[in-house]
VOPAGU-2260 file (C-alpha; in pm, 1 decimal, decimal comma):
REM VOPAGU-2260
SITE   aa  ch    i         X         Y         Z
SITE  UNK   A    0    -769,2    -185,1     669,2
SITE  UNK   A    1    -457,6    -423,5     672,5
SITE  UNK   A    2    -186,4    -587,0     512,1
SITE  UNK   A    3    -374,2    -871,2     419,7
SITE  UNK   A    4     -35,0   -1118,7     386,8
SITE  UNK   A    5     359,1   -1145,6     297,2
SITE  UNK   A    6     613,4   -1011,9     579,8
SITE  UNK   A    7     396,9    -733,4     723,4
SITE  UNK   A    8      86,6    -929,2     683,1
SITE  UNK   A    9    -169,7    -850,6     940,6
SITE  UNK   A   10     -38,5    -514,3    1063,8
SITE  UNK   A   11    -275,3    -248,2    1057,2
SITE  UNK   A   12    -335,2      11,9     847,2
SITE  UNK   A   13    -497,5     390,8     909,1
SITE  UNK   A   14    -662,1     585,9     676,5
SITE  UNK   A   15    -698,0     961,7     637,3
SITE  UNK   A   16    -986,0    1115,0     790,6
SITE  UNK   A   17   -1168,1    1225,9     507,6
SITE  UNK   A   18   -1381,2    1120,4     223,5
SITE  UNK   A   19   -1087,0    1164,8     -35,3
SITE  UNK   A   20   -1016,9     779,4     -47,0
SITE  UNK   A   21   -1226,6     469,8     -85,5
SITE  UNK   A   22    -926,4     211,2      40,2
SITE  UNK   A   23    -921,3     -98,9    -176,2
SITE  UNK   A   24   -1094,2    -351,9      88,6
SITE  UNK   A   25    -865,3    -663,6     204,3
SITE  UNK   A   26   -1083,2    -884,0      36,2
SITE  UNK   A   27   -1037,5    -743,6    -307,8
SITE  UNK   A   28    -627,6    -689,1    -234,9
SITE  UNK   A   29    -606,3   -1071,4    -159,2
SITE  UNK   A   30    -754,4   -1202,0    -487,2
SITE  UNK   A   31    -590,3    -902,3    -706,4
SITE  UNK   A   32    -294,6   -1057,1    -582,4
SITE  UNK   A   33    -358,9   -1368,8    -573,8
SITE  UNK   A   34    -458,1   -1345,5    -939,9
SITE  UNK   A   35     -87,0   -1163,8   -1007,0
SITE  UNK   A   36      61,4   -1438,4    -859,6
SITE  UNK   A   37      35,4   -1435,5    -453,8
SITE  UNK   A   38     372,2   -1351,4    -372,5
SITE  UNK   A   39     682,9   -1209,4    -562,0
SITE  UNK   A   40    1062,1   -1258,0    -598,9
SITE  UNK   A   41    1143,0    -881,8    -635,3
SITE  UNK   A   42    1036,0    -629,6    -924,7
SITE  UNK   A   43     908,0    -282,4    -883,5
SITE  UNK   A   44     547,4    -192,8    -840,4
SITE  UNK   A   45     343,6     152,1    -967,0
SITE  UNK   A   46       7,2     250,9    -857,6
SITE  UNK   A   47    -163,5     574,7   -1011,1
SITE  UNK   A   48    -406,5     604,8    -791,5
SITE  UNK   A   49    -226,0     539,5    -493,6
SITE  UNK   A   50    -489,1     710,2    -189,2
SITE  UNK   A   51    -349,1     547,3     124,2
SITE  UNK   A   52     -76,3     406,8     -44,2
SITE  UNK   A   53    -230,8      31,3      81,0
SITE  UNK   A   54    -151,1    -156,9    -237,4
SITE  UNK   A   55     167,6     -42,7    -242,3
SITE  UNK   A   56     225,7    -162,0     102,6
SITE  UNK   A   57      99,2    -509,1      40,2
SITE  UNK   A   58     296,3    -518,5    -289,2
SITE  UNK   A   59     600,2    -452,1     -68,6
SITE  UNK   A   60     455,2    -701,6     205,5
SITE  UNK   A   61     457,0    -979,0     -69,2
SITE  UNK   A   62     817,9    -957,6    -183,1
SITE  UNK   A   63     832,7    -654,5    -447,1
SITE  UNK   A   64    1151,2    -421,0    -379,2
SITE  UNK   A   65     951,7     -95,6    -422,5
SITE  UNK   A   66     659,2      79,2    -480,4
SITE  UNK   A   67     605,7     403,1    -657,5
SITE  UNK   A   68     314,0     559,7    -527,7
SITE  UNK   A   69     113,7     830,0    -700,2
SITE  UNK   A   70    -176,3    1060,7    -634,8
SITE  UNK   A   71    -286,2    1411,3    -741,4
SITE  UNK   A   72    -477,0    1453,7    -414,9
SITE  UNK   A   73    -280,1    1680,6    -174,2
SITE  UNK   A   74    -437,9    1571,3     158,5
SITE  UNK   A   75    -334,0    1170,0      79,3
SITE  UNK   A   76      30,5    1351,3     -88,1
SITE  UNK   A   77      54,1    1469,5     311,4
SITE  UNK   A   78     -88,9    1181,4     481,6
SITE  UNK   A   79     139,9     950,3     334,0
SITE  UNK   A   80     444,0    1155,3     402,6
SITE  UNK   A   81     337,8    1176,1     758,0
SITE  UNK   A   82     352,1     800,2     767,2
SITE  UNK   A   83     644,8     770,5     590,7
SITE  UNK   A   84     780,4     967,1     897,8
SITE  UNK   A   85     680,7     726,6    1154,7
SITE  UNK   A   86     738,1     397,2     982,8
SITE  UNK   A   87     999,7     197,6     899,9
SITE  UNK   A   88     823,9      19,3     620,2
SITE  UNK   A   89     731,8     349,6     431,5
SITE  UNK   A   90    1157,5     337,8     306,5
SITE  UNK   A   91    1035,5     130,8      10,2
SITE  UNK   A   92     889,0     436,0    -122,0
């Protein structure tokens, strides 16, 4: 799993170890967003299903200001507040 393009395109993304997420494949991120558009000039994006939090992180990656990420599961809840932790990119959350 990556950020498929935009400023953090190509950097890797992890996963948590369990079966709680199906992450959205790159293939299927690149034409969602290349059907919204491809790349943005600001504007704030929500996912309710959020899982790894990987479409909010290319939403970012392609020019949106911030992403409001949101999932009932507690084990993704965790995992992306560990992440948020450890990377810099995680502060449009």
């Amino acid at each position: 799993m990556r950020i498929v393009a935009g400023k953090y395109g190509s950097r890797s993304l992890k996963s948590p170890k369990n079966d709680a997420t199906r992450p959205t494949q790159d293939k299927i991120k690149g034409a969602i967003f290349s059907s919204l558009g491809n790349m943005f000039d600001g504007g704030n994006f929500l996912d309710c299903y959020s899982g790894t939090g990987n479409m909010g992180l290319e939403a970012v990656s392609r020019g949106m200001d911030h992403a409001t990420l949101v999932d009932n599961n507690k084990e993704c809840k965790e995992f992306k507040g560990r992440k948020r932790d450890q990377n810099h990119l995680w502060k449009y959350f």
